[in-house]
C-alpha positions as a Markdown table, in Angstrom:
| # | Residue | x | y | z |
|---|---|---|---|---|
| 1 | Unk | -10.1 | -24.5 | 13.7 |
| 2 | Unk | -9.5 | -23.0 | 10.4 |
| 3 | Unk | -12.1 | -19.7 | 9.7 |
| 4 | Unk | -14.5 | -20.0 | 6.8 |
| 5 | Unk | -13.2 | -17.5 | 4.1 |
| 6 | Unk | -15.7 | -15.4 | 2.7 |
| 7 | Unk | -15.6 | -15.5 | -1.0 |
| 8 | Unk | -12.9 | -12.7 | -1.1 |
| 9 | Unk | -9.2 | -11.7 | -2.8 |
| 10 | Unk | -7.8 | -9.1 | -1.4 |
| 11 | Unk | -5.4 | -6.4 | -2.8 |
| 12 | Unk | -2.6 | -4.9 | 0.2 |
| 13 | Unk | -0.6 | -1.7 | -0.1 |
| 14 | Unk | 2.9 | -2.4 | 1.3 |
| 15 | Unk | 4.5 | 0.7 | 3.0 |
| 16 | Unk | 2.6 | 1.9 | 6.0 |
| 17 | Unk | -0.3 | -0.8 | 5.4 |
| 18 | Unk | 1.7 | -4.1 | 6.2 |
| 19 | Unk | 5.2 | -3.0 | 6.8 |
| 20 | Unk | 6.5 | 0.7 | 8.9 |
| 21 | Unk | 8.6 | 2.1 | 6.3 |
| 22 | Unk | 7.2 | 5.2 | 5.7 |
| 23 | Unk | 9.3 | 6.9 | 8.2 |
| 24 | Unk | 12.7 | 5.1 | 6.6 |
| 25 | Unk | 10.6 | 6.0 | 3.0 |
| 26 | Unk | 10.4 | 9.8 | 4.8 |
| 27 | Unk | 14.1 | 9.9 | 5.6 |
| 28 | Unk | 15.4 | 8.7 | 2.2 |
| 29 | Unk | 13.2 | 11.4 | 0.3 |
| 30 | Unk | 14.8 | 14.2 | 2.4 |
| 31 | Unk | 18.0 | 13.3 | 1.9 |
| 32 | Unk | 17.3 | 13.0 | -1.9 |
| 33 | Unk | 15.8 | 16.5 | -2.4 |
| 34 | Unk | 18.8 | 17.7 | -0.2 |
| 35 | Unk | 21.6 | 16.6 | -3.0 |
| 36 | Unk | 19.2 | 18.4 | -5.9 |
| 37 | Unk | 19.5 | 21.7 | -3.7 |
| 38 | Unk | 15.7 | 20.6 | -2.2 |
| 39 | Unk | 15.9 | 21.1 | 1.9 |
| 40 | Unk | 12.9 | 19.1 | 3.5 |
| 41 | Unk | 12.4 | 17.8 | 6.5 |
| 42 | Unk | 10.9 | 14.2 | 6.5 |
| 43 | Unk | 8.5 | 14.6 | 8.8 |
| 44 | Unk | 7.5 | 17.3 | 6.1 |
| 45 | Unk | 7.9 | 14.9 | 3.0 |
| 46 | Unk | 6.0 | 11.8 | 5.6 |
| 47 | Unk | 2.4 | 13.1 | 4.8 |
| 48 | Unk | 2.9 | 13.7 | 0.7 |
| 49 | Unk | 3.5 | 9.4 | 1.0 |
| 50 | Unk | 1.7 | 7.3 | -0.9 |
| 51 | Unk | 1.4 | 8.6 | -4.8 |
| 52 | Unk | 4.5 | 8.3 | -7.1 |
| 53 | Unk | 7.6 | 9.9 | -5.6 |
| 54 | Unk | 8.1 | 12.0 | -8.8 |
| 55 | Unk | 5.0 | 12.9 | -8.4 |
| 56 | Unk | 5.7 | 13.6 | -4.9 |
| 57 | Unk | 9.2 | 15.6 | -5.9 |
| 58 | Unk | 7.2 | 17.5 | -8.1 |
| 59 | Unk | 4.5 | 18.8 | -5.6 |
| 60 | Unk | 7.0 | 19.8 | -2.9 |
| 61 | Unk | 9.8 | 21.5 | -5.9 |
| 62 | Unk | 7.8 | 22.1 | -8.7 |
| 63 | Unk | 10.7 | 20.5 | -11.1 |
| 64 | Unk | 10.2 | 19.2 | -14.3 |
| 65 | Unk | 9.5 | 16.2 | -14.5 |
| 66 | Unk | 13.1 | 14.9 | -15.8 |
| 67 | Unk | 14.2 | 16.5 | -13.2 |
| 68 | Unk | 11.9 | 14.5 | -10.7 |
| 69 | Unk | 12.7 | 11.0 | -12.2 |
| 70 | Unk | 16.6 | 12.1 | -11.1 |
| 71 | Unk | 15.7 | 13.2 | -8.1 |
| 72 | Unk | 13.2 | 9.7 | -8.0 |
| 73 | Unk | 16.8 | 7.5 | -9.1 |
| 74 | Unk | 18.4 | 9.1 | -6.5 |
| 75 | Unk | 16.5 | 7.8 | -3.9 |
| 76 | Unk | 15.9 | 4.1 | -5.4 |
| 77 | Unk | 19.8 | 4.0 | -4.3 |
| 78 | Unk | 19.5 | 5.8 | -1.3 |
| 79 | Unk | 16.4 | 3.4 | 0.2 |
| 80 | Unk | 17.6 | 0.4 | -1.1 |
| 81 | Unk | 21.2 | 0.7 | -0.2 |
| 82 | Unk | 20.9 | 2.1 | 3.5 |
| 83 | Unk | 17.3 | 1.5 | 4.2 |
| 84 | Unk | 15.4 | -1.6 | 3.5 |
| 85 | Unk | 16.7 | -4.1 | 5.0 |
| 86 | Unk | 15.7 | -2.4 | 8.5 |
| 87 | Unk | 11.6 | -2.4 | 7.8 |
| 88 | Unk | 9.7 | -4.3 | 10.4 |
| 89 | Unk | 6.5 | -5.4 | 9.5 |
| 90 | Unk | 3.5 | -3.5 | 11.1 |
| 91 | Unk | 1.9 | -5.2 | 14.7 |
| 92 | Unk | -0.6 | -7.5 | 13.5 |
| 93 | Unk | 0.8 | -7.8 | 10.1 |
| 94 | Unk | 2.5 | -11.8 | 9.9 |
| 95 | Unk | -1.0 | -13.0 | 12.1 |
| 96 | Unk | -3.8 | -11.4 | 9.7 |
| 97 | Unk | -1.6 | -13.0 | 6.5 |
| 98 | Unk | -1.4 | -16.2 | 8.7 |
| 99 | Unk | -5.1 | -16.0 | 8.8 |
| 100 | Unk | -6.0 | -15.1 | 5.6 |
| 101 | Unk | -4.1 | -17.9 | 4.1 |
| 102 | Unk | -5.4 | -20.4 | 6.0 |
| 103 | Unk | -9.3 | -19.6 | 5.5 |
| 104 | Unk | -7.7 | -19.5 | 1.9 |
| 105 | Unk | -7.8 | -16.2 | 0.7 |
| 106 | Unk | -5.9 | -15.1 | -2.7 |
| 107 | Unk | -3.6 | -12.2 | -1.7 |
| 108 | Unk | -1.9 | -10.0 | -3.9 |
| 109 | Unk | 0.5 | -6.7 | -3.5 |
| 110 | Unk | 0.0 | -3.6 | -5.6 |
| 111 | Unk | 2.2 | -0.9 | -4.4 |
| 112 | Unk | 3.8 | 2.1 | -5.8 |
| 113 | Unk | 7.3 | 0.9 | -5.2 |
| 114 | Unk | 9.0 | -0.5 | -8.6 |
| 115 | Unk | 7.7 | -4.0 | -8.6 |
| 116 | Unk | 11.4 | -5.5 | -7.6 |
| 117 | Unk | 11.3 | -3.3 | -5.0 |
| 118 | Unk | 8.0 | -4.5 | -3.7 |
| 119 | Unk | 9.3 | -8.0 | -4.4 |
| 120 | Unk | 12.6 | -7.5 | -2.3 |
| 121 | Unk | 10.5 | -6.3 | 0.4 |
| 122 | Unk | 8.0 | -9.4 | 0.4 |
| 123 | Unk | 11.3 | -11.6 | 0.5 |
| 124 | Unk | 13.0 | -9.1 | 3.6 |
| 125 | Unk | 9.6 | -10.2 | 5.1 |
| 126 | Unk | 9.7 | -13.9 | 4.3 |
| 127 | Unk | 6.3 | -13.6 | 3.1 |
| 128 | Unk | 6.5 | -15.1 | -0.1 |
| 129 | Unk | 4.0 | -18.1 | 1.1 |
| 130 | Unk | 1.7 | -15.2 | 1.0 |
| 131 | Unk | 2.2 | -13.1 | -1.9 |
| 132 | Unk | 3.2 | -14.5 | -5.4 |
| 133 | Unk | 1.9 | -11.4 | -7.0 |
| 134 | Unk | 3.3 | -8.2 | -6.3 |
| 135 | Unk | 2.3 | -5.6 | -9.0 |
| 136 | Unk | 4.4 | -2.4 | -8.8 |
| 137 | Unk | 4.4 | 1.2 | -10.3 |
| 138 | Unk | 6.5 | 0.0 | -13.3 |
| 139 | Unk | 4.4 | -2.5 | -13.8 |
| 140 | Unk | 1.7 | -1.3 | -15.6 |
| 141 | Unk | 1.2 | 1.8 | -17.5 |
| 142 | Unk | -0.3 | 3.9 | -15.1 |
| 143 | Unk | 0.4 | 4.0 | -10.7 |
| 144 | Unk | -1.9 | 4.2 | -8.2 |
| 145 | Unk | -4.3 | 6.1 | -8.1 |
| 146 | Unk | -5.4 | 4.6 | -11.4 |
| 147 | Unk | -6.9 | 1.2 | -10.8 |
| 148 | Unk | -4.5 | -0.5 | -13.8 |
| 149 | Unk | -2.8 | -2.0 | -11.2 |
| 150 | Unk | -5.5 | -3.4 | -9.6 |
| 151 | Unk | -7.4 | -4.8 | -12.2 |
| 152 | Unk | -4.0 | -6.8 | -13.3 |
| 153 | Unk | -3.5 | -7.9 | -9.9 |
| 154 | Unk | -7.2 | -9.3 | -9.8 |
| 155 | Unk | -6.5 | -11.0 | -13.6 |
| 156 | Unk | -3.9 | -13.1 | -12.3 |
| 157 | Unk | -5.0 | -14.0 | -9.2 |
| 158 | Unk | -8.4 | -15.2 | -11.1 |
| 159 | Unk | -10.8 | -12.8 | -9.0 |
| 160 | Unk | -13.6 | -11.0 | -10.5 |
| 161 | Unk | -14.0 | -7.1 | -8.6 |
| 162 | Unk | -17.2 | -8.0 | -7.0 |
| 163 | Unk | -15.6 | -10.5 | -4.9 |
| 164 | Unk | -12.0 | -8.5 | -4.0 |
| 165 | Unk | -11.0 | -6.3 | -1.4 |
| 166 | Unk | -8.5 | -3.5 | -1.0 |
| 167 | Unk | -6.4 | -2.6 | 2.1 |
| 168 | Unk | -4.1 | 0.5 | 2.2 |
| 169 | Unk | -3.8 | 3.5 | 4.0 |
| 170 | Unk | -4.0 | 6.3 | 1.6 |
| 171 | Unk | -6.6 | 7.9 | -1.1 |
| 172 | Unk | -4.4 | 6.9 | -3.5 |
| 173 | Unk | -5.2 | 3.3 | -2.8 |
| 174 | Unk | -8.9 | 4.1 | -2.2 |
| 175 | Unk | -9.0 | 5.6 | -5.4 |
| 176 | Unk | -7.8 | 2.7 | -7.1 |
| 177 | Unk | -9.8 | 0.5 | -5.4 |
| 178 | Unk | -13.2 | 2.2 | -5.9 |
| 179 | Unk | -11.8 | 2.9 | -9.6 |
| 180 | Unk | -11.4 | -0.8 | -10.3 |
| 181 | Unk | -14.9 | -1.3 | -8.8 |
| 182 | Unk | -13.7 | -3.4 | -6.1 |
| 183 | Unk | -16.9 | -4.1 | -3.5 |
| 184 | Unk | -14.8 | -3.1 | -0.2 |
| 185 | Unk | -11.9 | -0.8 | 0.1 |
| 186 | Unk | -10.6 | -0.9 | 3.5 |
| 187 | Unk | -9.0 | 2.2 | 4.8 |
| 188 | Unk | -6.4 | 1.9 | 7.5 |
| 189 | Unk | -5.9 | 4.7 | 10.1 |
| 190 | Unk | -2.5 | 6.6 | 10.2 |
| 191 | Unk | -1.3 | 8.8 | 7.9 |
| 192 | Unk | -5.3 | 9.8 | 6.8 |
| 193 | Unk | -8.1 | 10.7 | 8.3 |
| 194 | Unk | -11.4 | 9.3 | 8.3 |
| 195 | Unk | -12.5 | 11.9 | 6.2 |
| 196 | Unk | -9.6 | 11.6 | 4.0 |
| 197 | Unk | -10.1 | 8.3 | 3.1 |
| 198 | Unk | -13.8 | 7.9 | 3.1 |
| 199 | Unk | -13.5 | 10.8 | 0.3 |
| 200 | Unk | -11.7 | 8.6 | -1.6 |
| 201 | Unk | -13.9 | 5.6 | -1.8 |
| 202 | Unk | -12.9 | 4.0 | 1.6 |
| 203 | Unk | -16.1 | 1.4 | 2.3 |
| 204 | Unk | -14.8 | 0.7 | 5.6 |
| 205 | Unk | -12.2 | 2.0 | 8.1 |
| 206 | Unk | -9.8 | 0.0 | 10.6 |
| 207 | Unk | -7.9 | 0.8 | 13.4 |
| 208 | Unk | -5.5 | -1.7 | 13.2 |
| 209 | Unk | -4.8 | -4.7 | 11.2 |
| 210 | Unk | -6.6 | -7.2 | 13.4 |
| 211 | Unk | -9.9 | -4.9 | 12.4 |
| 212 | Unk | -9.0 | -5.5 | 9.2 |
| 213 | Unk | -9.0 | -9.3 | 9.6 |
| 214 | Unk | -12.3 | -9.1 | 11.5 |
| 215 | Unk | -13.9 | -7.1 | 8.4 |
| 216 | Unk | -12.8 | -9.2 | 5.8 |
| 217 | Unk | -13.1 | -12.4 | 7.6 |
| 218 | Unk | -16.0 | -11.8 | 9.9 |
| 219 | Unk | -17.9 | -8.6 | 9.4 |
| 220 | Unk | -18.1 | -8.7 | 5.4 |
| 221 | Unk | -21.5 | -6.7 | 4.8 |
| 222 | Unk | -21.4 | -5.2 | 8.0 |
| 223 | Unk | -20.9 | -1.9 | 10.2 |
| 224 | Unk | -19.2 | 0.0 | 7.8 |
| 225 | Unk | -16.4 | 0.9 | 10.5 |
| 226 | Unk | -13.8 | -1.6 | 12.7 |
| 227 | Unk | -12.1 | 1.8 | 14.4 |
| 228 | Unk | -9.7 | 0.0 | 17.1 |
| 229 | Unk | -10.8 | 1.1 | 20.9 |
């Protein structure tokens, strides 16, 4: 029997909320810095995931910011040459968009990957059923954490704020959730804490992605947490 779909759209991060490629993301990164003289670990570059990587090149290096977008280009062709094709999605990731499209939810993608990379991700997925619109950094004027994004992914999928949700698993999603004045922001445990992502404008926090499907399909104006056991 179908679920009753609350009347919800809901905005997804990509890497580390639906797909575990922030490791491969990680790795890439490294060996980027590395060829502009940069030595990182990736388990050192894993937590900075999740704002702009020139952004990120230029918290860990302190380059200008040419100098970042290089270092950025560099890894475009490193990920998508050697790395891509190998992300799995995350456990619980096909069955929640499964569910969600059949209660008839509007789904959209708004990551901080270019917007073809996003797209050539949803298609290494075969979820294109699910998402025809995937809004990426290039794709508006401003990244994550500003909310342009957001409020472009909402205008095409014909959903007002009040009635959207955001899933992702960093502040800089929170942020532009709560910054687009979208009623829940979903928070999903991994690379953040609670705290972390509470401070940010989290609404609710999940465990896992099938607490994420109970919240938005079930528990929509209730306990403001769905922590897995």
């Amino acid at each position: 029997m179908n679920e009753q779909a609350p009347d919800l759209g809901v905005l997804f991060d990509l890497d580390g909320t639906l797909v575990d490629s922030l490791p491969t993301v990680a790795a890439a990164m490294s060996r980027a810095l590395a060829d502009f003289g940069h030595e990182f670990a990736p388990d050192v570059v894993l937590p900075l995931i999740g704002a702009p990587m020139p952004a990120l090149a230029i918290e860990l290096t302190a380059v200008s910011a040419d100098v970042a977008e290089q270092i950025y280009d560099r890894y475009l062709e490193l990920y998508y040459d050697e790395f891509i094709e190998t992300t799995r999605p995350l456990d619980g990731a096909e069955a929640l968009l499964g569910r969600l499209q059949a209660a008839g939810v509007p789904l959209a993608i708004v990551t901080n990957k270019n917007e073809d990379g996003g797209r050539r991700m949803v298609k290494i997925q075969r979820w294109e059923q699910y998402f025809s619109v995937v809004v990426g950094r290039d794709t508006t004027a401003q990244a994550k954490p500003w909310p342009d994004g957001s409020l472009l992914a909402l205008e095409t999928l014909g959903v007002s704020a009040e009635h959207a949700a955001f899933v992702g698993d960093t502040e800089f999603d929170m942020q532009a959730g709560r910054d687009a004045e979208l009623r829940m922001r979903i928070g999903l445990l991994g690379v953040r804490t609670v705290e972390q992502l509470e401070d940010a404008g989290a609404t609710h926090i999940a465990g896992d992605l099938d607490a994420v499907g109970t919240l938005l399909l079930e528990g929509v104006g209730g306990a403001a947490r769905a922590e897995a056991s």
